[in-house]
N, C-alpha and C positions, 0 to 999 in steps of 0.2 A: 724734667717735667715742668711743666708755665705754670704761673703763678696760681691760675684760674681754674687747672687743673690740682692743682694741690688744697685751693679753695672747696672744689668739691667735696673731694676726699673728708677736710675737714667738717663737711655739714652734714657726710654720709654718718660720719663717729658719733657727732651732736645729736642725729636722728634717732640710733640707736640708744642713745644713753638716758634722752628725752622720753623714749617711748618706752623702756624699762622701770623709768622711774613713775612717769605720770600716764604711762598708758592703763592701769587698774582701775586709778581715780577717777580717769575719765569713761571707763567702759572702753576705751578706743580698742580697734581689734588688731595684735600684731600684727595682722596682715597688711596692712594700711603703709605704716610706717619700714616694713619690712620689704615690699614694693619699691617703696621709695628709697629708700638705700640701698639697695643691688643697681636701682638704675642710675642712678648717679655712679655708682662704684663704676658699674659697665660701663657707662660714658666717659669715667674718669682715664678707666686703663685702655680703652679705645682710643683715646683721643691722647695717650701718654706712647701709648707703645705702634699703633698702627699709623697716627694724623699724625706724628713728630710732635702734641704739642699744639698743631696748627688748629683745632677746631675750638680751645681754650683761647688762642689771642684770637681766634676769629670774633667771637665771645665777649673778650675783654674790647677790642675794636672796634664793635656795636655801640660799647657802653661809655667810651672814651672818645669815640671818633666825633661822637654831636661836638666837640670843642675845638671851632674855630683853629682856639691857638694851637692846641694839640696837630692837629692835619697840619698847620703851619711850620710847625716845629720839623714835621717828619718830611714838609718837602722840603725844608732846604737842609738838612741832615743827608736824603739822597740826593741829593742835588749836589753836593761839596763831593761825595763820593765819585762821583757821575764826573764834575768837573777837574779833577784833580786826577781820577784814572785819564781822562783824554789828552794831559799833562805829560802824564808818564809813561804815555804809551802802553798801556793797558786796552788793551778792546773789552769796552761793555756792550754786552750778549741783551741785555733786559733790561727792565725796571718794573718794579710796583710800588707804590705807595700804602697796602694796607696787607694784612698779614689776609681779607678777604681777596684781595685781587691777587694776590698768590696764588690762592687754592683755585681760581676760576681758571688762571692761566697755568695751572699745572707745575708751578714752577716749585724748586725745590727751599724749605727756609717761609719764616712766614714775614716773606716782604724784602725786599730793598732793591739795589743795584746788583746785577749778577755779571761777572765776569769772562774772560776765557785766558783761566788760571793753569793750564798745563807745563807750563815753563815750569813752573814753583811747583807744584804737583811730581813734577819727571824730577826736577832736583832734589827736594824731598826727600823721594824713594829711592835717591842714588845716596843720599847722605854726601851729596857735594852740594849745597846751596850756595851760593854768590853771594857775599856783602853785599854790592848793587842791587839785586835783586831784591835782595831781605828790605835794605831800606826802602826801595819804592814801593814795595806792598803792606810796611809799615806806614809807611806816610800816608798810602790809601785808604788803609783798615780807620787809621784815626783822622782822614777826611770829614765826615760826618758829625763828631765830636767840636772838631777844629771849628767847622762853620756854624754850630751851635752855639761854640762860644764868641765867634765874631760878633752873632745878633743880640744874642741874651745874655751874654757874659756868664754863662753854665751850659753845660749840656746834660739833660735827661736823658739822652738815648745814648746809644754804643756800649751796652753792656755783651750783647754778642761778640761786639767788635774787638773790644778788649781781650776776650775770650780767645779769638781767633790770634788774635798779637800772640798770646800768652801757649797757647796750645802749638805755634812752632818754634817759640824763642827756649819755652821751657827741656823739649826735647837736645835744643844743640847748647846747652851747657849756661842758659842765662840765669843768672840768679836771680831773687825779685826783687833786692833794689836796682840791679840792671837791667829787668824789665821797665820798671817804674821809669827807667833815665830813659832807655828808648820809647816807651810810650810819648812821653814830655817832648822829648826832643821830636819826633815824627806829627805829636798837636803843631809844634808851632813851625818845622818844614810844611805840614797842609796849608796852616792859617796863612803863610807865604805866596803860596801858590794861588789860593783863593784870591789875598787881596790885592797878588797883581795883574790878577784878573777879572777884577771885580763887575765890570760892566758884561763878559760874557758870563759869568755867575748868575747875575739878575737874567741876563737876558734867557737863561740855561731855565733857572726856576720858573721861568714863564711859559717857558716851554713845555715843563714835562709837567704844570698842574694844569696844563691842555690835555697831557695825556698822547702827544706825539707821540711817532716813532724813534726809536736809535737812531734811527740815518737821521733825523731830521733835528734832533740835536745836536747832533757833533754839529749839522751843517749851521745853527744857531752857534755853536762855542765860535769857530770857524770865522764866519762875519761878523763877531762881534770884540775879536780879540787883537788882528792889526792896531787899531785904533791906539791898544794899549802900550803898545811894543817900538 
């Protein structure tokens, strides 16, 4: 459940507890308040169990997106993603930039770089996963993270991402301070890769806060990464 959605929740409880206490005083008619808390509820559990979620950061991305830096943050977060799968041979299927341009392009997750993850997916469900394997979509997942802390020296974003680390490493036997070492260790394989690439990085960011296509950014990583090699 998103943050935004659990916010509701909490104002539907407030509403209720509000209108118990100072609804006599005021003459006010439960109805009122009573309205008003099923539709939030309704919205709440709509947007928890049918939108993933998706129509709360829609929500929150209204309210957060006016912030220059914020937008700034989240394109070079998918942007290091974006750069670092073309890296490792990974094919990226997509991108959005807001958890709104997700739901417009139908896409699943609210926002980012989307892949074509079936390799990991088929190993997976064989319960034969690869080391190689593991680490390139380790290095991926903390992509985003990496090139966060290249600009800002923190990252805000990649709590999904972390998520995703955590939700295959946990199943094949990692502990969590051997989570914690491969997360660390796959930040600074990304930050690697980012900044020996630095100038198809910049040129990659330019690209996709245009809003290009797939093809036409690989074909920016592409002419812009000779130069570095």
């Amino acid at each position: 459940m998103s943050q935004t959605t659990l916010n509701l929740v909490a104002i539907s409880i407030f509403l209720v507890t509000v209108s118990t206490v100072a609804g006599p005083l005021f003459n006010l008619s439960p109805t009122i308040p009573a309205i008003a808390t099923f539709t939030l509820l309704g919205f709440a559990t709509l947007d928890s169990f049918g939108l993933q979620g998706k129509a709360g950061a829609v929500i929150g991305d209204l309210l957060a997106g006016t912030s220059p830096q914020n937008r700034d943050r989240i394109l070079h977060h998918e942007a290091g993603h974006f750069l670092v799968a073309h890296f490792l041979d990974i094919p990226v299927t997509g991108y959005t930039l807001s958890p709104w341009e997700a739901l417009k392009q139908k896409q699943p997750g609210l926002g980012g770089v989307t892949f074509a993850d079936r390799e990991l997916a088929s190993q997976l469900q064989q319960g034969a996963l690869k080391a190689q394997l593991l680490d390139r979509y380790c290095t991926l997942w903390m992509a985003g993270i990496a090139a966060e802390t290249i600009l800002y020296n923190n990252a805000i974003g990649g709590g999904d991402d972390i998520n995703k680390l955590k939700k295959v490493l946990t199943p094949i036997g990692f502990s969590a301070a051997a989570q914690e070492q491969k997360k660390r260790f796959s930040v600074l394989q990304a930050k690697t890769i980012i900044e020996e690439n630095w100038t198809a990085y910049e040129a990659l960011v330019n690209a996709m806060q245009q809003r290009v296509s797939v093809a036409e950014c690989v074909a920016v990583i592409a002419s812009n990464s000779d130069s570095l090699n």
